[in-house]
C-alpha positions as CSV (number, residue, x, y, z in Angstrom):
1,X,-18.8,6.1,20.6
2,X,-16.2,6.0,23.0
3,X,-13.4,8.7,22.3
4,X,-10.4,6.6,23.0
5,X,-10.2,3.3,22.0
6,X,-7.0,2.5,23.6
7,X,-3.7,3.6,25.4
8,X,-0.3,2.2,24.8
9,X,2.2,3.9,27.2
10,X,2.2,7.9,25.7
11,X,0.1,6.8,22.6
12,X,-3.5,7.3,22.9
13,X,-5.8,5.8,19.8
14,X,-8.6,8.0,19.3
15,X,-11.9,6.4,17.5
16,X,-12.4,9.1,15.4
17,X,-8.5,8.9,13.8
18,X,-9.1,5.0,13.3
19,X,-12.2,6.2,11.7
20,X,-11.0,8.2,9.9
21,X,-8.1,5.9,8.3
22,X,-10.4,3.3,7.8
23,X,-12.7,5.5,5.7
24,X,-9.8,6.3,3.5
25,X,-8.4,2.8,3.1
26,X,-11.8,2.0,1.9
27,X,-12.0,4.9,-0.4
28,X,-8.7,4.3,-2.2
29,X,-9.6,0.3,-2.2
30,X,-12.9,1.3,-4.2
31,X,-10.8,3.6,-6.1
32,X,-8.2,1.2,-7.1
33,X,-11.0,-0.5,-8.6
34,X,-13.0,2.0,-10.4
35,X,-9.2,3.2,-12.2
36,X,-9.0,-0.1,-13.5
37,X,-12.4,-0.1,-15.0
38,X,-11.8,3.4,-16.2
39,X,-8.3,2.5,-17.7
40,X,-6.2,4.9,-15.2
41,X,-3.0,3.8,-13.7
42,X,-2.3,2.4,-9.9
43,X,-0.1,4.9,-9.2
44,X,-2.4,7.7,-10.9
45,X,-5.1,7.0,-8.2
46,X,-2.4,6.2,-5.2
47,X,-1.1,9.7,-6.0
48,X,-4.6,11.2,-6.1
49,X,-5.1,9.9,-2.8
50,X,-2.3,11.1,-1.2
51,X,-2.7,14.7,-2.3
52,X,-5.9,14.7,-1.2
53,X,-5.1,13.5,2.1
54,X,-1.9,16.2,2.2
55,X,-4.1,19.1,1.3
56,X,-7.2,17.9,3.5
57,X,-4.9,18.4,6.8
58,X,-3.5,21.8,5.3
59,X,-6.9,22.9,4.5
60,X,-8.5,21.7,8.1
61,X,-5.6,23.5,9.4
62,X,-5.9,27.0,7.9
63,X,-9.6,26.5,8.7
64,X,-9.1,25.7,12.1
65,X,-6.7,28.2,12.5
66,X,-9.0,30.8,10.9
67,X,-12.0,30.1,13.4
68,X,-9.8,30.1,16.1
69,X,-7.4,33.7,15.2
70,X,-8.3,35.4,18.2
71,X,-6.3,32.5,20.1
72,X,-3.7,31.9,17.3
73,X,-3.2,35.4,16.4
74,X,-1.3,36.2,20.4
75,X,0.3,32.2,19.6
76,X,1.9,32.1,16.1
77,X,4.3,28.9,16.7
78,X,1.4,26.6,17.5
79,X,-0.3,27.2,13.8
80,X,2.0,24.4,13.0
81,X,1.7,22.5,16.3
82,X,-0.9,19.5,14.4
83,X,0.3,17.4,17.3
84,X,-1.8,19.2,19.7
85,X,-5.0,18.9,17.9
86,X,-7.2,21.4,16.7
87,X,-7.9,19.8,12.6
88,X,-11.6,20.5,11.2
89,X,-12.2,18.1,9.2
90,X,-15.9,18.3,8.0
């Protein structure tokens, strides 16, 4: 797989984000459909999907940040710096 797809002036798309998003679009399609079969609301499962999503980066990011302490502990601003990578999402 080729790490970056594509580079739009100073926006780089990665494979792995698009994978990513398309893995969850096609997760909350299927579970659009399974809430209707199982009588729960649209907006029941939308919301499920986007606290899962919310927590999943929090969570990758205290993990990250965890494995990485020796580094984070002398550089306590960039804990919140998401934009320079460094998510484990497993």
């Amino acid at each position: 797989m080729h790490p970056i797809l594509f580079t739009i002036g100073p926006i780089t798309i990665y494979s792995y984000g698009v994978m990513l998003a398309t893995a969850v679009l096609v997760c909350t399609y299927l579970l659009s459909i399974d809430a209707r079969r199982y009588n729960i609301s649209q907006e029941t499962a939308y919301d499920l999907v986007f606290w899962c999503i919310l927590w999943g980066i929090i969570g990758a990011r205290i993990f990250y940040v965890f494995i990485e302490w020796s580094y984070f502990s002398e550089n306590l601003l960039e804990i919140l710096m998401l934009q320079k990578g460094g998510l484990a999402w497993q």
